[in-house]
C-alpha positions in Angstrom: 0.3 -9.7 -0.7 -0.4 -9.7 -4.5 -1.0 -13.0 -6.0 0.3 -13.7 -9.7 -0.2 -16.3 -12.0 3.2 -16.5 -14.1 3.9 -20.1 -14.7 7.9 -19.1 -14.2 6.8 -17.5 -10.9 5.5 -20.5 -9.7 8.3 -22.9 -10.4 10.7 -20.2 -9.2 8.3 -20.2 -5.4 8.4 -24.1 -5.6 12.3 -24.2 -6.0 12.6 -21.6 -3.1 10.5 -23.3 -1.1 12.2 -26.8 -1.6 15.5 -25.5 -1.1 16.4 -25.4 -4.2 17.9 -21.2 -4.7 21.5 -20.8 -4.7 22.5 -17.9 -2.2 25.4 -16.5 -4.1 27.6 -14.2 -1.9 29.5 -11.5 -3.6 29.1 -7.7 -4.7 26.6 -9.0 -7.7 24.4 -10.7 -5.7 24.0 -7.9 -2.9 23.8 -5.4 -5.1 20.7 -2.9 -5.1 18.4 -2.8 -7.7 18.7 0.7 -7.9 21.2 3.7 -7.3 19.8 7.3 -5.7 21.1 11.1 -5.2 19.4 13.7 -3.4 19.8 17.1 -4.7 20.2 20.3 -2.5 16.7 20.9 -2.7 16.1 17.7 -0.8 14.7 15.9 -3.9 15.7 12.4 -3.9 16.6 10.8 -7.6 16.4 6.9 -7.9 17.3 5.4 -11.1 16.6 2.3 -11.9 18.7 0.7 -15.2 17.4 -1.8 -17.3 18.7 -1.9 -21.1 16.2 -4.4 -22.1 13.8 -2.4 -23.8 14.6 1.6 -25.1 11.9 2.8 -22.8 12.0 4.6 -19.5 9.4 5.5 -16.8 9.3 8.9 -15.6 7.6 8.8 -11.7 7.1 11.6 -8.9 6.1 10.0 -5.9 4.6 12.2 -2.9 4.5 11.5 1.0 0.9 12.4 1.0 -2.2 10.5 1.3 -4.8 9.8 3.6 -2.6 9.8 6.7 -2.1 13.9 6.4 -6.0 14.3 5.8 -8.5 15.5 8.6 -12.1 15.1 7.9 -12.3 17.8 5.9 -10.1 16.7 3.5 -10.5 13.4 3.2 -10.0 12.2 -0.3 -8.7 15.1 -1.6 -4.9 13.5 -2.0 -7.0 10.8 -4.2 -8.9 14.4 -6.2 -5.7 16.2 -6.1 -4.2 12.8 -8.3 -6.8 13.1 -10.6 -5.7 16.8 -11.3 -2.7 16.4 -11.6 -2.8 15.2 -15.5 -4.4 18.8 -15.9 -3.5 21.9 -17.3 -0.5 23.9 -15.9 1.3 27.0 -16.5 3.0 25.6 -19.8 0.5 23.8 -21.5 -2.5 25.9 -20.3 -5.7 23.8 -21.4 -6.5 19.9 -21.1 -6.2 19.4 -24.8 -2.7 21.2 -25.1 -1.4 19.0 -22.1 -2.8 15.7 -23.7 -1.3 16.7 -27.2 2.0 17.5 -24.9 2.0 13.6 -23.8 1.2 12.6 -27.1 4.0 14.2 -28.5 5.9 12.5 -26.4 5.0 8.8 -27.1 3.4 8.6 -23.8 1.3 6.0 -21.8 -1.7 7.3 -20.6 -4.3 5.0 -18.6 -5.7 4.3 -15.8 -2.4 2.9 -14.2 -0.5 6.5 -14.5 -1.1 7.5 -10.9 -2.1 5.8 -7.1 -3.3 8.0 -4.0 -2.5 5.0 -1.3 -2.5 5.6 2.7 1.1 6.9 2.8 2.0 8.1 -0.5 0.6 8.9 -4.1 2.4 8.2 -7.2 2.5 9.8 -10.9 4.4 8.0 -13.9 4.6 8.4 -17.5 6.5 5.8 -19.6 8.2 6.8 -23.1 10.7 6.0 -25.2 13.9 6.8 -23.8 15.2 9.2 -26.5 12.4 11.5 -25.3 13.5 11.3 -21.6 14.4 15.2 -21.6 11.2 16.3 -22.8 9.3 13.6 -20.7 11.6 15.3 -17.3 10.3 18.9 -17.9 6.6 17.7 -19.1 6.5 16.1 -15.7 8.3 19.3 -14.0 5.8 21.4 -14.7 2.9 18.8 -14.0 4.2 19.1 -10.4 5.7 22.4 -9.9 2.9 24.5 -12.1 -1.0 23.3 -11.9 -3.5 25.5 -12.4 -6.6 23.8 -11.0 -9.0 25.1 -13.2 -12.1 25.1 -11.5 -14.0 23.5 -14.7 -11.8 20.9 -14.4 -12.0 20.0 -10.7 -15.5 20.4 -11.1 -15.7 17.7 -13.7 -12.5 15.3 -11.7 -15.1 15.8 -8.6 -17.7 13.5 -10.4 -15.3 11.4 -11.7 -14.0 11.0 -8.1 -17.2 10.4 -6.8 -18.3 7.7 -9.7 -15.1 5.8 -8.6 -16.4 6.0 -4.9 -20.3 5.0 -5.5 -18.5 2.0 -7.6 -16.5 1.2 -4.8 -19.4 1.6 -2.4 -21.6 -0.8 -4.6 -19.2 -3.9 -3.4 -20.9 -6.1 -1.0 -18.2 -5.7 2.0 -18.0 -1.5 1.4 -20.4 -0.9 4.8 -18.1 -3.4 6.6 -14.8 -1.9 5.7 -15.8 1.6 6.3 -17.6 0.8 9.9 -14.6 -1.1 11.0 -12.1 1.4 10.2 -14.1 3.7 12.0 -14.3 1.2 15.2 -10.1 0.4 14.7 -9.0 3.8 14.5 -12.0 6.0 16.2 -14.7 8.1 14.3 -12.4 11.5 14.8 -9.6 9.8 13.2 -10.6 7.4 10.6 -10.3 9.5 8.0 -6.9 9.3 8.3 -7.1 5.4 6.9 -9.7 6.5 4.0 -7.8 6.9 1.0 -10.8 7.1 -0.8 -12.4 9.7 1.2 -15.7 10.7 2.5 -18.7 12.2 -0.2 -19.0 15.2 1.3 -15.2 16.1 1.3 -14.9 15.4 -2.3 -18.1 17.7 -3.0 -16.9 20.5 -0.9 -13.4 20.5 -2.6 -11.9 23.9 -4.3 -9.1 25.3 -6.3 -7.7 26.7 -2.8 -7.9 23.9 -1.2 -5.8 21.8 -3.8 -3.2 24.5 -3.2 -3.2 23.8 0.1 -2.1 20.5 -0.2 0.6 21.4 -2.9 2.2 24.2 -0.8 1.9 21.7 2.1 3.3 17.9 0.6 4.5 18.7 -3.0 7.4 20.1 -2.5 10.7 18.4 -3.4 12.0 17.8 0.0 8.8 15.5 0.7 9.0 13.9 -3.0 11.2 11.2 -4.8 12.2 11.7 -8.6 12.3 7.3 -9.9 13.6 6.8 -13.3 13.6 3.3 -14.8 14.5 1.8 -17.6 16.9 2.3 -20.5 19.2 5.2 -19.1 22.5 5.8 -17.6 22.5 7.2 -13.8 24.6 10.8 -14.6 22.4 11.5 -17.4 19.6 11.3 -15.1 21.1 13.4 -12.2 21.6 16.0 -14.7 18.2 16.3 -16.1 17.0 16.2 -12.8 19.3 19.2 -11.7 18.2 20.6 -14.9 14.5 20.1 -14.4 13.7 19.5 -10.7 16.7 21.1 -9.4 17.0 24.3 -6.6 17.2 26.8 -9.5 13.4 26.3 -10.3 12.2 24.2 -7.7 13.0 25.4 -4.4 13.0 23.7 -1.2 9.9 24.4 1.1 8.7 24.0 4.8 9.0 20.5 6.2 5.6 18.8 6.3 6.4 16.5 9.2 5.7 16.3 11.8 3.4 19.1 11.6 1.3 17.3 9.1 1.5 13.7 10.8 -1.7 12.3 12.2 -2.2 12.6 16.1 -1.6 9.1 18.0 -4.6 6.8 17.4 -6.5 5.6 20.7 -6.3 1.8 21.5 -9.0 -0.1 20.0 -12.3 -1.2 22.5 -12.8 -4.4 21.5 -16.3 -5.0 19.8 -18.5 -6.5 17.1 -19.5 -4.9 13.9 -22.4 -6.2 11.6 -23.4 -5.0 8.2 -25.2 -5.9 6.3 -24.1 -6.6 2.3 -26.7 -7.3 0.0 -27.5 -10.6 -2.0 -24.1 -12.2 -0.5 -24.3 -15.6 -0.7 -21.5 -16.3 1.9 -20.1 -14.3 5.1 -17.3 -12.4 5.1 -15.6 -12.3 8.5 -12.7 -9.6 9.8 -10.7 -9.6 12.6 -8.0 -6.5 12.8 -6.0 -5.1 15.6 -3.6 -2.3 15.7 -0.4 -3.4 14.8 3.6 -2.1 14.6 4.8 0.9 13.0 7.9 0.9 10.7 10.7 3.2 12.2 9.3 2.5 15.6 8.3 -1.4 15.5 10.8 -2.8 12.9 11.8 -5.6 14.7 8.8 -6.9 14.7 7.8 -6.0 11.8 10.1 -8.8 10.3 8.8 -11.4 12.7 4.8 -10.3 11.2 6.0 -10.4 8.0 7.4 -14.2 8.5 4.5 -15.2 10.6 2.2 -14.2 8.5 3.7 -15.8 5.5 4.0 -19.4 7.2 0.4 -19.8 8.3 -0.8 -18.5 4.9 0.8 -21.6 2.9 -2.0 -23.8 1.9 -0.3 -26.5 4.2 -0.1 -24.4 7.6 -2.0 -25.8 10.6 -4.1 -22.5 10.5 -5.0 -23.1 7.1 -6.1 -27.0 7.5 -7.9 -25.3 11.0 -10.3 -23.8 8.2 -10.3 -24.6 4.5 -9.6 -28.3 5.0 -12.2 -28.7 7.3 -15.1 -26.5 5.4 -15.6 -23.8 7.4 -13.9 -21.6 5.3 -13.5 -20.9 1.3 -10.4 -19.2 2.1 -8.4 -17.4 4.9 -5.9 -14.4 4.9 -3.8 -13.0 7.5 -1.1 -10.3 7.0 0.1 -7.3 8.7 -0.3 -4.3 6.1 3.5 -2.1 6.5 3.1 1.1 7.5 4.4 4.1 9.2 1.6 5.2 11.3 0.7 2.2 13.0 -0.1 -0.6 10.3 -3.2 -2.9 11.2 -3.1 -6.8 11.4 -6.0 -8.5 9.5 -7.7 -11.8 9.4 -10.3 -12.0 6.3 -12.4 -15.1 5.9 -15.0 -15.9 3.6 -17.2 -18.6 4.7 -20.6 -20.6 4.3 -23.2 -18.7 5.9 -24.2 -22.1 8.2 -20.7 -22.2 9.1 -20.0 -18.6 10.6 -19.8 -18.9 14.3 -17.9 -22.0 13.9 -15.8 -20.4 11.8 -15.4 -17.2 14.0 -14.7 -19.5 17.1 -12.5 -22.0 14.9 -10.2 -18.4 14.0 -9.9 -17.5 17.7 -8.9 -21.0 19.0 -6.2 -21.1 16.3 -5.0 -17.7 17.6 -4.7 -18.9 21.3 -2.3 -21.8 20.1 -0.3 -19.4 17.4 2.7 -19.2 20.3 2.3 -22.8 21.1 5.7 -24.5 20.5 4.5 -26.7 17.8 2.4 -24.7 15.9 4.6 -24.4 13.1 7.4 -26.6 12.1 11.4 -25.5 11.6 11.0 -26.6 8.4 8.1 -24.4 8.0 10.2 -21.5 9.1 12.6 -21.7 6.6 10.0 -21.9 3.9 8.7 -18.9 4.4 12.1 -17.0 4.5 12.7 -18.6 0.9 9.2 -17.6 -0.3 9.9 -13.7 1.0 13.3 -13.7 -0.5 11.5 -15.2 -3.7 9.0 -12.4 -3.6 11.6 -9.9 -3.5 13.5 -11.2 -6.5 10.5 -11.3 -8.4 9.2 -7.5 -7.5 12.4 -6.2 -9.0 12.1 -8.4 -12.7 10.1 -5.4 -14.8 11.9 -2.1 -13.9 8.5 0.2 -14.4 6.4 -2.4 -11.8 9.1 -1.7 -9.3 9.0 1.5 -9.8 5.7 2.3 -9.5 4.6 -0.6 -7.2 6.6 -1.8 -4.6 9.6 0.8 -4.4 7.4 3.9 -3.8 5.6 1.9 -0.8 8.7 1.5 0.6 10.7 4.6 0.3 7.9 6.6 1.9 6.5 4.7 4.9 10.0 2.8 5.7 12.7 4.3 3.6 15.5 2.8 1.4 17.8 1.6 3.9 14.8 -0.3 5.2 14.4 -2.0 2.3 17.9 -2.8 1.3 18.6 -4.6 4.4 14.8 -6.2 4.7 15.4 -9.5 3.5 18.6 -9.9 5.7 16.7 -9.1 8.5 13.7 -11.0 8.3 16.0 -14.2 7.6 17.5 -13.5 11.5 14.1 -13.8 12.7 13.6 -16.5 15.1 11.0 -18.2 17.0 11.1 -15.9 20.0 11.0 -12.8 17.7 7.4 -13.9 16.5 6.0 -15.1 20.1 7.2 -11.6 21.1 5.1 -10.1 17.7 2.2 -12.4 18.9 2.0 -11.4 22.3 2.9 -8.0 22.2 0.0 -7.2 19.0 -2.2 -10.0 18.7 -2.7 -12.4 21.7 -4.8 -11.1 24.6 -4.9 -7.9 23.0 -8.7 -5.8 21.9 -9.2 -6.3 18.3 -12.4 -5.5 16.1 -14.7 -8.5 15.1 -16.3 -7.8 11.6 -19.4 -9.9 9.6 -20.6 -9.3 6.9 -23.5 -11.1 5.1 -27.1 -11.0 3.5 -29.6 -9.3 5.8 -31.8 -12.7 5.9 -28.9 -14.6 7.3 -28.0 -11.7 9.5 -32.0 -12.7 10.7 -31.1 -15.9 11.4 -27.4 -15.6 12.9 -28.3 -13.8 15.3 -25.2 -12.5 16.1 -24.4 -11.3 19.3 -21.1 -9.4 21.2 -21.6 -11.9 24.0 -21.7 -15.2 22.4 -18.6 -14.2 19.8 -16.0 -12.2 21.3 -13.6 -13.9 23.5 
């Protein structure tokens, strides 16, 4: 969950939580925040209007990722991203491709593209009289790269700059040795979106091929336009542009490319060590549902998750109120191919085996009839439908945050009907979540901390895991 700080955000939470939002029934209020077409080629065109500002956002979003990567690969979706702003067969060198976006009163930065788990995403946003121009600058971005060997060279250390900052943050050992223990050393890379050094190093031109004849083709991709447009004019540049005539249908990556089942979890510690932290970072993750297969209880997570992380949850009070923790997160992260469930605490270094043994006494109780309130409920079906509301407020966010999230790992309809079906969910629904993912089931215990403390914790499988 992303956490913002817009003062109109947080009145809008504390009148949703009270009670306060007025449910208005009717076409208006039901209908979707955006319209969609898929053209014979299998591409499928979202459009998104919003006449507030004479801009639009131009995005091609990929089911690729880490999920389609063995070893080999891994990190090459989040290389083949960086390439994509590159030369291609119309605009041949860097400099004629940058003067093409110029031209085009583009935004360029470091918010232009994602490479996530289950898709990557690529966006431009211009002013709206240049929407023709901006459809066939990002046409041939897709359909045409040249990966230039120079210029992969170069993106390679760029890549790898990102990954040694991203290895320099105290919890990078942890993260990287628990994935490996949640999803198995063979298979890990498959949760790596970031990849693996030698991967990244061993990349080629051919290789970035591989993955475009493989996953960008249009019958695996989503065309999202948003902002200041009309939905035929759209549909008919994307004909124009994207359309069979030039862009033609190709082999269906999945299931070929889909990663093989994942073996349960052995439950077990992990210790790293992360230098000069002055507190201890504690994990707890299991494997959790999968969207198309687990949706039902995907809801029920969704809610759960959302009641005990209010500041006034009994979990909560269980460990901030009482000191043994700075804070406390729980969620279960939506995904396709089997989405983990995560407990994060950070907590005084004194405190962490109370803390750990504080978290796993909460979790024996989380089906307990009283553990959270009716009331409690309630709230946090107001706060989702809240959330929801807000996500759809700036057209190019949505379009290049949340939406591409779902169409790829859940797909629209999902979405669309989300927030009616999470307000069905009951109490049952979430003891059956509990005890089918969670209670009584192997899960990976994760600490990180300074190596002195480590010294002194002694921390042992024996005396921790229950």
């Amino acid at each position: 969950m992303t956490h913002r700080c817009f003062c109109w955000l947080c009145i809008l939470s504390a009148l949703l939580a009270l009670g306060f939002f007025i449910n208005v029934s009717g076409a208006r209020a039901q209908a979707p925040p955006f319209v969609e077409k898929t053209l014979s080629n299998g591409l499928n065109v979202i459009v998104i209007e919003n006449h507030m500002v004479p801009l639009v956002t131009i995005e091609l979003v990929a089911k690729n990722g880490s999920f389609t990567e063995p070893q080999e690969y891994n990190g090459l979706s989040h290389l083949y991203e960086h390439m994509f702003f590159k030369a291609n067969q119309k605009l041949p060198s860097q400099e004629q491709f940058m003067e093409g976006l110029a031209d085009l009163g583009g935004s360029l930065g470091v918010s232009n593209a994602a490479t996530h788990q289950e898709h990557v995403n690529y966006f431009i946003v211009i002013p709206n009289k240049n929407m023709s121009g901006g459809m066939d600058f990002m046409s041939n971005a897709i359909r045409t790269p040249l990966f230039d060997s120079n210029e992969l060279r170069k993106e390679t250390h760029v890549v790898l700059g990102e990954f040694d900052r991203n290895e320099a943050q105290p919890d990078f050992k942890l993260r990287y040795a628990m994935d490996s223990a949640v999803w198995s050393p063979e298979l890990f890379s498959r949760k790596q979106q970031l990849g693996l050094r030698p991967a990244i190093l061993a990349a080629t031109p051919e290789m970035m091929h591989t993955i475009q004849h493989r996953f960008y083709i249009p019958n695996n991709m989503a065309l999202i336009i948003a902002g200041d447009v009309k939905p035929e004019e759209v549909y008919a540049q994307a004909e124009k542009y994207f359309g069979a005539k030039i862009w033609p249908e190709g082999p269906p990556p999945f299931p070929k490319y889909d990663p093989p089942p994942f073996p349960p979890i052995k439950k077990q510690l992990v210790v790293r060590e992360g230098a000069e932290m002055p507190y201890t970072e504690i994990s707890m993750t299991w494997q959790g549902p999968s969207l198309g297969k687990d949706n039902a209880d995907s809801y029920a997570a969704d809610v759960f998750h959302t009641i005990i992380s209010q500041k006034n949850s009994r979990f909560q009070k269980a460990l901030v109120d009482k000191r043994l923790a700075y804070q406390v997160t729980s969620g279960w992260f939506s995904q396709k191919n089997v989405g983990p469930i995560q407990i994060d605490a950070y907590v005084p270094i004194p405190a962490t085996k109370k803390a750990i043994k504080a978290i796993q006494g909460e979790i024996t109780h989380w089906t307990d009839p009283d553990y959270f309130t009716d009331d409690e409920l309630a709230t946090a079906k107001r706060i989702m439908e809240g959330d929801r509301i807000y996500e759809t407020a700036s057209a190019t966010e949505f379009a290049t945050s949340s939406l591409p999230l779902w169409w790829a790992s859940a797909g629209l309809d999902y979405y669309l009907h989300y927030i009616e079906n999470a307000k069905k969910v009951t109490r049952a629904d979430i003891n059956r979540y509990l005890n089918r993912w969670i209670e009584g089931k192997p899960y990976v215990l994760g600490v990180t901390t300074n190596q002195t403390a480590l010294d002194k914790l002694n921390l042992k499988p024996e005396d921790l895991l229950q």
